[in-house]
C-alpha positions as CSV (number, residue, x, y, z in Angstrom):
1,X,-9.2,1.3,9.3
2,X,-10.3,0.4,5.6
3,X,-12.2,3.4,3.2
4,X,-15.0,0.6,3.6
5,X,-16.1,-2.3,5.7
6,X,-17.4,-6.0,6.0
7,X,-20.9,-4.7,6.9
8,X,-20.9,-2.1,4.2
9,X,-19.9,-4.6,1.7
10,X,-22.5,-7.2,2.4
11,X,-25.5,-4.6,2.6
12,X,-24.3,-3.2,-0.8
13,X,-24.8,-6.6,-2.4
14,X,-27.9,-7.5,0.1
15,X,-26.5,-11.3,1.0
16,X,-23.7,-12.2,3.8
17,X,-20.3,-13.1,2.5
18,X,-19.3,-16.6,2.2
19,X,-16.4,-17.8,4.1
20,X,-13.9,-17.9,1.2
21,X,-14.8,-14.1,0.5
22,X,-14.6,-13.5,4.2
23,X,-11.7,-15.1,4.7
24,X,-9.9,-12.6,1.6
25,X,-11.9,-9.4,2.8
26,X,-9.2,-7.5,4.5
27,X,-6.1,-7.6,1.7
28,X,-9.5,-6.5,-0.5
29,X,-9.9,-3.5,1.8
30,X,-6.1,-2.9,2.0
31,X,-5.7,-3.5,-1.6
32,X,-8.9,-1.3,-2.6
33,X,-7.5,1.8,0.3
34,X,-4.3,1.4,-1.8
35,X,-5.8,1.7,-5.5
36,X,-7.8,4.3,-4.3
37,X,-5.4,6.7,-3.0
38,X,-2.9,5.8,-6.2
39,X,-5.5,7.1,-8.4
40,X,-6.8,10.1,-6.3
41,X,-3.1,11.2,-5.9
42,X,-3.7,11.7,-2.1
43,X,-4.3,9.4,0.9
44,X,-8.1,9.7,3.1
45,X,-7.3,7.0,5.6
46,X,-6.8,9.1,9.6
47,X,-3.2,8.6,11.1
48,X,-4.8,9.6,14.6
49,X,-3.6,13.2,14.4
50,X,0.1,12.4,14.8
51,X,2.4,14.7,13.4
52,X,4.4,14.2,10.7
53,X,7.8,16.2,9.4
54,X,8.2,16.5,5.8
55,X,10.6,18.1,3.7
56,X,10.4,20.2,0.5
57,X,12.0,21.4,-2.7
58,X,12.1,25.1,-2.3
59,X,9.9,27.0,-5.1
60,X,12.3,30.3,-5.6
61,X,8.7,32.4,-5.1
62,X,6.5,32.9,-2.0
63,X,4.9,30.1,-2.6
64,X,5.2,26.5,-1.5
65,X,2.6,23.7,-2.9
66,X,3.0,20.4,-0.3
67,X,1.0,17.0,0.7
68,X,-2.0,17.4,2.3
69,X,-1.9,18.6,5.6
70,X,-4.9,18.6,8.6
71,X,-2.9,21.0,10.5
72,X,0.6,22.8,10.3
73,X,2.2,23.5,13.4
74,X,6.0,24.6,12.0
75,X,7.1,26.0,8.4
76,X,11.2,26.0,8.7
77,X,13.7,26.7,6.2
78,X,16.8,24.2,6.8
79,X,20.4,23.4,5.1
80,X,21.5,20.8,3.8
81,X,22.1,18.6,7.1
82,X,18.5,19.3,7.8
83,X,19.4,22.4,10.8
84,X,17.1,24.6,11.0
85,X,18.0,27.9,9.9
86,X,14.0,29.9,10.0
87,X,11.4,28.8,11.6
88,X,8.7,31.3,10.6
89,X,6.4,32.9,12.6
90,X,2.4,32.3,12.2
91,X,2.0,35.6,11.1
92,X,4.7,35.4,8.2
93,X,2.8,32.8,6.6
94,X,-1.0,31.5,5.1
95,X,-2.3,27.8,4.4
96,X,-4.5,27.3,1.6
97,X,-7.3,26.7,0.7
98,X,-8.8,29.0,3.1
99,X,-12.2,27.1,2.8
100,X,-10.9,23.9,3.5
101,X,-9.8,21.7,5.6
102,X,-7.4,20.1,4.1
103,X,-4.2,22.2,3.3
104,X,-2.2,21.8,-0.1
105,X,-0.2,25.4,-0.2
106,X,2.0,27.8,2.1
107,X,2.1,31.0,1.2
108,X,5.0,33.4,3.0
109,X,3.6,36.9,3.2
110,X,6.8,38.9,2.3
111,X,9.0,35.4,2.7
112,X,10.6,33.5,0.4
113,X,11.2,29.5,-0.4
114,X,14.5,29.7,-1.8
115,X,15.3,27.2,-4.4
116,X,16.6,24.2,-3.6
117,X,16.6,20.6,-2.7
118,X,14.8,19.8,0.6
119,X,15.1,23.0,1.9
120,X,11.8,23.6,3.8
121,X,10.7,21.2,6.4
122,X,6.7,21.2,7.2
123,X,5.6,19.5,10.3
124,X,2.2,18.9,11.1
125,X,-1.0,16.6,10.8
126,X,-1.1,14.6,7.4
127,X,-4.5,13.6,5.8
128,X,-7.1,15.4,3.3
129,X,-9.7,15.2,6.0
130,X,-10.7,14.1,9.7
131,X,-13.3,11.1,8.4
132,X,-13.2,9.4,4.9
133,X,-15.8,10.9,2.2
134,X,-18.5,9.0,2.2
135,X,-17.8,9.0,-1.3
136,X,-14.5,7.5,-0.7
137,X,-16.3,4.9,0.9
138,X,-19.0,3.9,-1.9
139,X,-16.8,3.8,-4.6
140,X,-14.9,1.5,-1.9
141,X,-17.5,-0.7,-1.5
142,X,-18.6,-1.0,-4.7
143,X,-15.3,-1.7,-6.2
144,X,-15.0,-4.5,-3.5
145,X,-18.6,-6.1,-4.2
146,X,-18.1,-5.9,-8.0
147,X,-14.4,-7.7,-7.5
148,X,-16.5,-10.3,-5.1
149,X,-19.4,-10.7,-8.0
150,X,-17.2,-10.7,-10.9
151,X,-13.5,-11.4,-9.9
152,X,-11.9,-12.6,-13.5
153,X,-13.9,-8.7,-14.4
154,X,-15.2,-10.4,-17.2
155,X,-17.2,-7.8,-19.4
156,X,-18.9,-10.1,-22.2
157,X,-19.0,-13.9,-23.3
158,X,-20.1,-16.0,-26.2
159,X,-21.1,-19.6,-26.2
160,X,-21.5,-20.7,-29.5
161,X,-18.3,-19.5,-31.0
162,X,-16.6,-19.5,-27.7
163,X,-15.0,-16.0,-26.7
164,X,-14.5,-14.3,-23.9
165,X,-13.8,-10.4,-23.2
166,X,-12.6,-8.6,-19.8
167,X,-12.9,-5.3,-18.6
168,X,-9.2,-3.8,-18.0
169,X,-9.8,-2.3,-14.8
170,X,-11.9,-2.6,-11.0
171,X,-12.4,1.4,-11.5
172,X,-15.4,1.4,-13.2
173,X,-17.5,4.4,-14.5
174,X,-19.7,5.0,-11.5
175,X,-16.5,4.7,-9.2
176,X,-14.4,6.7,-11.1
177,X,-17.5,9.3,-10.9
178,X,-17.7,9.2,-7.4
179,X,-13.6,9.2,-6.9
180,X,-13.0,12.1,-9.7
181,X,-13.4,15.3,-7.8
182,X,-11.3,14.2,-5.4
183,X,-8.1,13.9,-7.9
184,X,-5.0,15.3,-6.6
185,X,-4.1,17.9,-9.7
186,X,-0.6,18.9,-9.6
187,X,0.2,22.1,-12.0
């Protein structure tokens, strides 16, 4: 399932689509999902709760920052050929943020990540949240209907000396607005 849909599309711009723009809807949807999440950083679209493993860098501290996670049900330290050598127990560890639901950190209460490469497997339910943002889903639709409205994103034009000027991107101002606080920041 897109971040937006046909019906949300065509009652943005108040008129049906035509059967060429119908016909193209979907790979806008897919391509639009796919822009979205490369400039958020992170990915909204529901996998249907199934779980994922996922492997980390070891930090060296107590402290582990990951993808975003729905759920966690195992933090294991492994070697090399991926056996496990720790699975921690529930109490030895915290997710962060605590007033979220989406998870971005592990934090070992009196445990340690050790440096190194792919040293900590997480499994557990991938996503930043159960539904999309409706957010998420405006600046979906809008980028979509300002693609379908103006798809060469041509920004200003001349007649009587002949030029022509486009925009050089579909994430506008008011999308990047709405798609903003939802930026993945890595530190």
């Amino acid at each position: 399932m897109g971040y937006t849909t046909k019906k949300n599309i065509e009652n943005y711009l108040k008129r049906e689509l035509s059967s060429t723009e119908d016909g193209n809807i979907e790979l806008l949807i897919l391509a639009t999902d796919q822009a979205i999440d490369a400039y958020c950083g992170r990915t909204f679209s529901k996998n249907d709760d199934e779980e994922v493993t996922r492997y980390y860098d070891g930090s060296g501290t107590n402290d582990l920052i990951i993808d975003d996670f729905m759920s966690i049900t195992s933090v294991e330290l492994v070697d090399i050929d991926e056996n496990n050598i720790k699975t921690f127990e529930t109490d030895e560890y915290v997710t962060y943020p605590l007033n979220s639901e989406t998870i971005t950190r592990v934090h070992g209460y009196g445990t340690w990540f050790p440096r190194g490469h792919k040293n900590v497997r997480i499994i557990g339910v991938p996503g930043y949240s159960i539904d999309v943002p409706e957010a998420i889903q405006l600046a979906a639709t809008m980028m979509i209907s300002s693609y379908i409205t103006n798809p060469q994103n041509l920004t200003k034009e001349s007649i009587e000396g002949y030029s022509r000027e486009f925009g050089p991107s579909a994430i506008t101002n008011d999308v990047s607005s709405l798609l903003d606080s939802y930026k993945r920041i890595m530190l």
